[in-house]
PATITOR-565349 format. One record per residue (C-alpha): chain; z negated, x negated, y; residue number from 1. Coordinates in nm, 2 decimals. Example, Ala and Ser with C-alpha at 12.3 -4.5 7.8 and 13.67 -1.06 7.14 Angstrom:
BEGIN
ATOM;A;-0.78;-1.23;-0.45;1 .
ATOM;A;-0.71;-1.37;-0.11;2 .
This chain:
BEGIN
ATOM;A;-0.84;-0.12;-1.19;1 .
ATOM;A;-1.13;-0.20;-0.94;2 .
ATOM;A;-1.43;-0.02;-1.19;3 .
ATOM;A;-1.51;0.26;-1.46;4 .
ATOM;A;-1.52;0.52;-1.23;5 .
ATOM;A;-1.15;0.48;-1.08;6 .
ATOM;A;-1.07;0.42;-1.46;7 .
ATOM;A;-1.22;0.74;-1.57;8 .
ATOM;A;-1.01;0.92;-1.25;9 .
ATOM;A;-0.68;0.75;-1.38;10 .
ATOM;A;-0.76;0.89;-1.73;11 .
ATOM;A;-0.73;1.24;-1.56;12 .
ATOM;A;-0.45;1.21;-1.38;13 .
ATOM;A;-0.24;1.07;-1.65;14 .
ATOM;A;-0.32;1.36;-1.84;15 .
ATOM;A;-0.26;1.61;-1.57;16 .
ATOM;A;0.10;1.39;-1.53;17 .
ATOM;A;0.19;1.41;-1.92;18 .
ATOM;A;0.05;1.66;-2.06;19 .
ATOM;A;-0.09;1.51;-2.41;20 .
ATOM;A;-0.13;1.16;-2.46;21 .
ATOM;A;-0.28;0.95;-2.75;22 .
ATOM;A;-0.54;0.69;-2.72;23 .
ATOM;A;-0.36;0.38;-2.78;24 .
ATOM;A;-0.12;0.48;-2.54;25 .
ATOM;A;-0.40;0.54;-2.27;26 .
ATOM;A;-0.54;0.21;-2.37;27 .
ATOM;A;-0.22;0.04;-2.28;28 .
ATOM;A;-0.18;0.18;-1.97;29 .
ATOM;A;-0.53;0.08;-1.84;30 .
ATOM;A;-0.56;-0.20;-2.03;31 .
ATOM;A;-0.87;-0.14;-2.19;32 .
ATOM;A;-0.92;-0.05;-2.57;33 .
ATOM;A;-0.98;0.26;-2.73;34 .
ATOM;A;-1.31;0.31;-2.76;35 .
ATOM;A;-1.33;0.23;-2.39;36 .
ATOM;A;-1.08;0.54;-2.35;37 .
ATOM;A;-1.32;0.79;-2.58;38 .
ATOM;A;-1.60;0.65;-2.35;39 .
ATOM;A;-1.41;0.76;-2.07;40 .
ATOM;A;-1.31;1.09;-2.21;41 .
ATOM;A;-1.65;1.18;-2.28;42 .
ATOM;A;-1.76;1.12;-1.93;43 .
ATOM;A;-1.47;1.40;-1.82;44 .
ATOM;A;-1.59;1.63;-2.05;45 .
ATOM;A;-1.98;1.53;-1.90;46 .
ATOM;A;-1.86;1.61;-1.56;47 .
ATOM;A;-1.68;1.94;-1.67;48 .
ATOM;A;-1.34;1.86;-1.75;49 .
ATOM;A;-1.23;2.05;-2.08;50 .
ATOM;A;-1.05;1.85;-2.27;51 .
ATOM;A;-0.86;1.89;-2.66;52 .
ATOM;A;-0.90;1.62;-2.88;53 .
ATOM;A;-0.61;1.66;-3.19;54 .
ATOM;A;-0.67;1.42;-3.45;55 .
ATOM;A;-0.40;1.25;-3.69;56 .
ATOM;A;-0.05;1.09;-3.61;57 .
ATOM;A;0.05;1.27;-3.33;58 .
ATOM;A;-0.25;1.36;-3.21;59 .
ATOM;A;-0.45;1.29;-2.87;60 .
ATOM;A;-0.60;1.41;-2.60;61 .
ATOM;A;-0.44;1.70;-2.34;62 .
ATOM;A;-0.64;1.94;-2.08;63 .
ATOM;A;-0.72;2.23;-2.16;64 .
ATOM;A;-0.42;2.49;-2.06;65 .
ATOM;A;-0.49;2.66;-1.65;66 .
ATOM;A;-0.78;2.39;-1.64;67 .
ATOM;A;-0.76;2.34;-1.21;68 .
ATOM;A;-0.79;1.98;-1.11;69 .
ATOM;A;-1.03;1.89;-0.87;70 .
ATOM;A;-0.89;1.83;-0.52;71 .
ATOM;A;-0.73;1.46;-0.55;72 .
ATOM;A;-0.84;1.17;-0.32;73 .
ATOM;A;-0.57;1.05;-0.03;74 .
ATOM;A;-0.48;0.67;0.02;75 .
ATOM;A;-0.49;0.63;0.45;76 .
ATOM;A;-0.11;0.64;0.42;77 .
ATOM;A;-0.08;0.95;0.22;78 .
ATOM;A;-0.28;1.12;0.44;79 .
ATOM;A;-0.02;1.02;0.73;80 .
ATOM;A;0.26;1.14;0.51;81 .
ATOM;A;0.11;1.48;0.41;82 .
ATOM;A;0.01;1.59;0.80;83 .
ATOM;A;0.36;1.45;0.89;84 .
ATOM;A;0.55;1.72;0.71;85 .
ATOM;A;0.31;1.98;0.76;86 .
ATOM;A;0.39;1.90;1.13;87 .
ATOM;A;0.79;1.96;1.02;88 .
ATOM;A;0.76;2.27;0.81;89 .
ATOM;A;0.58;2.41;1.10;90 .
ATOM;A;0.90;2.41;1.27;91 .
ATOM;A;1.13;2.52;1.04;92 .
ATOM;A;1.13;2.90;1.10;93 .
ATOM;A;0.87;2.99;0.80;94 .
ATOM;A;0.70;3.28;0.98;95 .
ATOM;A;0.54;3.39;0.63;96 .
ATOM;A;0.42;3.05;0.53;97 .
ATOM;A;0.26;2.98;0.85;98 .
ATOM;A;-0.13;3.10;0.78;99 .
ATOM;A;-0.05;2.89;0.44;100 .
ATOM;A;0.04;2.56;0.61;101 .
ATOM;A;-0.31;2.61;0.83;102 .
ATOM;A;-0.48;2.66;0.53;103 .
ATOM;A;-0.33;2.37;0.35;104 .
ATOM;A;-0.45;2.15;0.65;105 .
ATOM;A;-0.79;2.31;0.67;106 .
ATOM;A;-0.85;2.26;0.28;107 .
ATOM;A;-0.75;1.89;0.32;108 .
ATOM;A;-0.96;1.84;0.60;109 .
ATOM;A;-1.24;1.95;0.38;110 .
ATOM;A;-1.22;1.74;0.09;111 .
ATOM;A;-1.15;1.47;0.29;112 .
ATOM;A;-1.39;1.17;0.42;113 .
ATOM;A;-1.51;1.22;0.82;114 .
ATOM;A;-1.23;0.93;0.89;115 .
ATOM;A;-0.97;1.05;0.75;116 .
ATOM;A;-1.03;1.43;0.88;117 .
ATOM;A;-1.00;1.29;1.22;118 .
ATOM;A;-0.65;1.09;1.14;119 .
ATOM;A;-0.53;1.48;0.97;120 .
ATOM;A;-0.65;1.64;1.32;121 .
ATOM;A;-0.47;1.43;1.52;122 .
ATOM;A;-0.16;1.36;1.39;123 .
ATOM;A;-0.14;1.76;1.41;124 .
ATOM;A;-0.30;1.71;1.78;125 .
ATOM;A;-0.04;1.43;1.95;126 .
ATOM;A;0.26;1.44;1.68;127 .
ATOM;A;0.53;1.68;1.74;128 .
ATOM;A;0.86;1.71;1.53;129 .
ATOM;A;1.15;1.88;1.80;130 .
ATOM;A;1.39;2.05;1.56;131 .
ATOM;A;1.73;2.26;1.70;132 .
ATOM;A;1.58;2.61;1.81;133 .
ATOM;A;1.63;2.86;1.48;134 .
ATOM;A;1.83;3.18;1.47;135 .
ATOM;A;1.64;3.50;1.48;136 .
ATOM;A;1.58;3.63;1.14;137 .
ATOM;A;1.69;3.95;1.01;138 .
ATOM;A;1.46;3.94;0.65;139 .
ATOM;A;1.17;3.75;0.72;140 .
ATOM;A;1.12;3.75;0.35;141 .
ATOM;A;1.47;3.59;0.27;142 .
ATOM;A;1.42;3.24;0.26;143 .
ATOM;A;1.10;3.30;0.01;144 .
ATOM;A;1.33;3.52;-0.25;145 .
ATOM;A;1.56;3.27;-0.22;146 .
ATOM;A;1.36;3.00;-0.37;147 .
ATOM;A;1.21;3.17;-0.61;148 .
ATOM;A;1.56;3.25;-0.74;149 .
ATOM;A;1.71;2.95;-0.69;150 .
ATOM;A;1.44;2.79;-0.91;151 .
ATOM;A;1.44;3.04;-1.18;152 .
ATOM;A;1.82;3.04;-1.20;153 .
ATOM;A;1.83;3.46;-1.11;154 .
ATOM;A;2.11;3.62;-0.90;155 .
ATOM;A;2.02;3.82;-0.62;156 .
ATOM;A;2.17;4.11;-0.42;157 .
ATOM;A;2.18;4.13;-0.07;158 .
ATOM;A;2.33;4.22;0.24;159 .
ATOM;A;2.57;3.97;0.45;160 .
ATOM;A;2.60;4.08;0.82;161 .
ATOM;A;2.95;3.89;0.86;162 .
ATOM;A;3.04;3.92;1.26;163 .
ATOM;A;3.42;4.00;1.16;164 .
ATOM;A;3.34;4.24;0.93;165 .
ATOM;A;3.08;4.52;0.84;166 .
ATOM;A;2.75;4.53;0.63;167 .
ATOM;A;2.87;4.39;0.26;168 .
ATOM;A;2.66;4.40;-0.05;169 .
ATOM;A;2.64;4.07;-0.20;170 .
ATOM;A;2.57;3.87;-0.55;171 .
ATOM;A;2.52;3.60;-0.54;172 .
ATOM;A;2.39;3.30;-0.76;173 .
ATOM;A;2.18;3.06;-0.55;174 .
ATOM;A;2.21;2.69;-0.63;175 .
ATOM;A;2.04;2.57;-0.33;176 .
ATOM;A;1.90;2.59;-0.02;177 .
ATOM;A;1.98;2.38;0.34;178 .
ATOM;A;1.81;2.35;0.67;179 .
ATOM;A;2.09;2.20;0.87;180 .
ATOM;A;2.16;2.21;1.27;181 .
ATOM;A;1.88;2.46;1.31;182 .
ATOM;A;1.99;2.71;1.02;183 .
ATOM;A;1.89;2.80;0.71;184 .
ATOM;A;2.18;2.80;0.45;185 .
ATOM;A;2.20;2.99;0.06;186 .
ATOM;A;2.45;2.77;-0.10;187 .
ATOM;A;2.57;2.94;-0.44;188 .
ATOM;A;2.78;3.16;-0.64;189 .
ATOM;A;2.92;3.46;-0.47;190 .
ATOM;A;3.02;3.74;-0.75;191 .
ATOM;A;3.23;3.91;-0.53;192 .
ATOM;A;3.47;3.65;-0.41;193 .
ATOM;A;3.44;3.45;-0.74;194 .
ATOM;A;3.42;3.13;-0.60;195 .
ATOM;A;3.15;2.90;-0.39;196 .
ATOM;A;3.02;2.99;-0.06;197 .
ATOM;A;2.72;2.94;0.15;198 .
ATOM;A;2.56;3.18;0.38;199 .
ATOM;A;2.39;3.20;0.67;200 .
ATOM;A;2.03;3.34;0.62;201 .
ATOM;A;1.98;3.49;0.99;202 .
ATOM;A;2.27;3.71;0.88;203 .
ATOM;A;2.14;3.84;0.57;204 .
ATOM;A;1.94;4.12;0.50;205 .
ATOM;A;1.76;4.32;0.21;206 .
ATOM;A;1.76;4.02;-0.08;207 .
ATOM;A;1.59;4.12;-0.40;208 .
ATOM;A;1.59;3.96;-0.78;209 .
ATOM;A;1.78;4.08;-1.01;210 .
ATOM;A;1.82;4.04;-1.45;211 .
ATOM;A;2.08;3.87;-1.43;212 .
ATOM;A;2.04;3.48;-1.48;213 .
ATOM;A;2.32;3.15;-1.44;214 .
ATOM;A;2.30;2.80;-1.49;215 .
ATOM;A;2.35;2.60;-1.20;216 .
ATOM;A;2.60;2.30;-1.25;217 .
ATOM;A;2.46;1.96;-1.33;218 .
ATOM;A;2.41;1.73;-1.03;219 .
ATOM;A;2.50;1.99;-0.83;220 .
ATOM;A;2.46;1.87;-0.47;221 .
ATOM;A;2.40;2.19;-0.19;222 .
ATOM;A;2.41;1.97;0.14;223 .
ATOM;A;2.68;1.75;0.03;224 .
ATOM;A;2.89;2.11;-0.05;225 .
ATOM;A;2.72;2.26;0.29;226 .
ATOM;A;2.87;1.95;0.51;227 .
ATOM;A;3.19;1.98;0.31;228 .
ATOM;A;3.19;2.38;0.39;229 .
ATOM;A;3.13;2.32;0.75;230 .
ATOM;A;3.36;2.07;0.85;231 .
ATOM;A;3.63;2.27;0.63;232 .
ATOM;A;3.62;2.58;0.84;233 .
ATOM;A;3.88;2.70;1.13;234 .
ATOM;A;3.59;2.81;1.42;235 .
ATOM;A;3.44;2.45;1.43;236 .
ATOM;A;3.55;2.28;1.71;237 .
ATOM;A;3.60;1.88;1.73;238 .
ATOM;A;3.32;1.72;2.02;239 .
ATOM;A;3.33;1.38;2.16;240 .
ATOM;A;3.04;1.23;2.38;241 .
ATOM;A;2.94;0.89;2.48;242 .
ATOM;A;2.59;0.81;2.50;243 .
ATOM;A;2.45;0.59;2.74;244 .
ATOM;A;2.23;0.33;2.57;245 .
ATOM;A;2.19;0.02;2.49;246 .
ATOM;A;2.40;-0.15;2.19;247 .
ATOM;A;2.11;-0.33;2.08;248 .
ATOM;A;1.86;0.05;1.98;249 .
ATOM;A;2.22;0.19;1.84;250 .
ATOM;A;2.10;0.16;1.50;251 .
ATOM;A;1.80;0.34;1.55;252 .
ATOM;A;1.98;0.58;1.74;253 .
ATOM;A;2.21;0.65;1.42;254 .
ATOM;A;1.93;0.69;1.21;255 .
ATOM;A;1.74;0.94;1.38;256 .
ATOM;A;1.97;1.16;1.51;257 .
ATOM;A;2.08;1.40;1.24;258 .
ATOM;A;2.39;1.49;1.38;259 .
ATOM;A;2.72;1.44;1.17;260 .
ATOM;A;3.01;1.17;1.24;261 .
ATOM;A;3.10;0.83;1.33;262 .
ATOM;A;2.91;0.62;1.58;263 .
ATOM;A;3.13;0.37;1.77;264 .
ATOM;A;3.01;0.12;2.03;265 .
ATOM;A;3.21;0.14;2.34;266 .
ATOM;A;3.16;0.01;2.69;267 .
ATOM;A;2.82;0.20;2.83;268 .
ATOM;A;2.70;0.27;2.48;269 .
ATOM;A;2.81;0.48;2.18;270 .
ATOM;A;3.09;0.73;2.11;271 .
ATOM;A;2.97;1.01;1.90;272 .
ATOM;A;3.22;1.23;1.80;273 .
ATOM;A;3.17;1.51;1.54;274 .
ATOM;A;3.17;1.86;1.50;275 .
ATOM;A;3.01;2.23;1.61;276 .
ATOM;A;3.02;2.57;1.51;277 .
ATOM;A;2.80;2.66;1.84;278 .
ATOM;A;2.85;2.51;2.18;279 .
ATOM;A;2.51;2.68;2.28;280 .
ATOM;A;2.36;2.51;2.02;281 .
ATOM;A;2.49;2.17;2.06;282 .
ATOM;A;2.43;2.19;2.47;283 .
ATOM;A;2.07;2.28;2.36;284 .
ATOM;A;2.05;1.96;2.17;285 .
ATOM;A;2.22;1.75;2.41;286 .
ATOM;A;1.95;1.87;2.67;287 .
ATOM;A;1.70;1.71;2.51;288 .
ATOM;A;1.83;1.39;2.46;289 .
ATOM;A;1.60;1.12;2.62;290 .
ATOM;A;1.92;0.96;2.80;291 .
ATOM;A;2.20;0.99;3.01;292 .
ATOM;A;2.55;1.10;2.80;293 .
ATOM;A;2.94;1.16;2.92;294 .
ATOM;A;3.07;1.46;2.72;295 .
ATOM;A;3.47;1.37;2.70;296 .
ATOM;A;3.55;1.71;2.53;297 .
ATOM;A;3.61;2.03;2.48;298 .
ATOM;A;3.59;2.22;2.77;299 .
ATOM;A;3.37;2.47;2.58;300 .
ATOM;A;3.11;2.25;2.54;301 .
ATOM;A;3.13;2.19;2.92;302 .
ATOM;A;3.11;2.50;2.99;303 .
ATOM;A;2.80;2.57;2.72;304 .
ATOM;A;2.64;2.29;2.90;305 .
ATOM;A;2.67;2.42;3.29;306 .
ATOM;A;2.56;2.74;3.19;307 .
ATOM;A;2.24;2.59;3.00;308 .
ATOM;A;2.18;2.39;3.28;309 .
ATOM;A;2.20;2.64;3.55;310 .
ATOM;A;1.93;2.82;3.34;311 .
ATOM;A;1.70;2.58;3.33;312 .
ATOM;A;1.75;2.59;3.67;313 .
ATOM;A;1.70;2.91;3.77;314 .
ATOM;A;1.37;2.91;3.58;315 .
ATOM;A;1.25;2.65;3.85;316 .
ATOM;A;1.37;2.87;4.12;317 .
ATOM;A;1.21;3.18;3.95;318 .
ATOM;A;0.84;3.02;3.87;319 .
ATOM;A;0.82;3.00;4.31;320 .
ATOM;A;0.82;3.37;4.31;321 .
ATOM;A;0.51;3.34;4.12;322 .
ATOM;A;0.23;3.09;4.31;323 .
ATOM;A;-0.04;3.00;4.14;324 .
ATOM;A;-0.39;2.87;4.31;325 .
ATOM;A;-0.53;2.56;4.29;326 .
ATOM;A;-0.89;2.46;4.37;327 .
């Protein structure tokens, strides 16, 4: 430890990590003895802190319970890593938790020395994180029910707007939850079909708690089921692309892209080939690749991908109708 005062900090946030610890055990763990460890205790309680002292065997020291913790001090790197996934869950379709993500940031930058406000700003200034565009929402609300049910282990009831059929009611036990290919995902228990299923959350509707609670199975995996789910069903449709670039950034290439299947070097780069539910999603994606691809098949996808283009480039021919001056 580099002096008392780091020392006394430690002392707090073990005890905010374990609950109720005993002084030798504090001792141990910053190698110091335990009168050292009352002197640091008392200079908690000097600064505010409350803290229960329990004598005898099993007794120790523990924070007093719905004590709130001082904002905590960043390291320069978890500073980077905190702004970096603010950055992502601002574009992941949360439309309720927006005004809490800016205040997050804004509460951060507070506490925060003037250096490492600046690296906060601008990583949220230059850094952008270009997800697959989202599916309108039909329950703005859903995804936030939906967590809080899926932690507390509660079924819910809801409405599934299935495009073959019309409106059903739903139960449902939610074991988790999946962003995937620019969808959100409920993957869980479905009372009505008795068996597992996932669901879409742009097609569902009016979800609310209910009593009723379930236990979700041990090691129970939702993206590993999702994937399974999703290459299992009839409408998905095989595609097969090669992209143009260089052997030697392929591995790079496979670990950022987060689309599923095999990679393959072939002559003039790599053969992806994997598999969609939504050619106009894919041709989205594909249009903003930052290099040149062959798409070998299907024809839908083809297709998908004319039409996207032809878009884009009508929007150029559209913007002349409209001049703007310039000094």
């Amino acid at each position: 430890m580099a002096g008392p005062t780091t020392r006394v900090l430690a002392v707090l946030e073990l005890l905010q990590a374990n609950g109720q610890m005993g002084g030798a055990e504090l001792a141990e763990r910053l190698d110091v003895d335990r009168r050292t460890i009352r002197r640091y205790i008392t200079a908690l309680e000097d600064i505010g802190v409350p803290i229960v002292t329990e004598q005898g065997r099993y007794g120790g020291y523990r924070l007093v319970a719905g004590f709130k913790l001082p904002p905590m001090m960043f390291t320069d790197e978890e500073t980077f890593a905190v702004s970096l996934g603010l950055v992502a869950a601002s574009q992941l379709g949360l439309t309720n938790a927006a005004p809490a993500i800016a205040s997050v940031q804004a509460k951060l930058e507070r506490v925060m020395p003037a250096n490492l406000q600046r690296r906060v700003r601008g990583i949220s200034e230059t850094t952008q994180v270009i997800l697959p565009r989202r599916e309108p929402s039909r329950d703005d609300r859903a995804l936030e029910t939906l967590t809080k049910a899926t932690e507390a282990m509660r079924t819910v009831g809801l409405i599934y707007h299935s495009p073959q059929h019309d409106q059903i009611e739903r139960r449902i036990d939610p074991y988790g939850l999946v962003f995937q290919q620019g969808r959100w995902y409920a993957v869980g228990f479905c009372h009505l079909r008795g068996a597992m299923r996932s669901f879409r959350l742009d097609r569902i509707s009016g979800v609310h708690l209910l009593d009723d609670t379930f236990i979700r199975p041990a090691h129970f995996n939702a993206a590993d089921f999702l994937s399974e789910s999703l290459s299992s069903w009839g409408p998905t449709h095989e595609v097969s692309l090669v992209l143009h670039i260089d052997h030697a950034v392929s591995a790079d290439v496979e670990n950022r892209f987060f689309c599923t299947g095999p990679f393959e070097k072939v002559d003039g780069g790599l053969l992806l080939t994997t598999r969609t539910d939504s050619f106009e999603w894919f041709s989205y994606w594909l249009a903003q690749l930052p290099f040149r691809f062959t798409v070998l098949k299907p024809d839908g996808l083809k297709a998908a991908l004319r039409e996207h283009a032809n878009h884009l480039l009508a929007s150029c021919e559209t913007a002349s109708a409209y001049p703007i001056d310039t000094p």
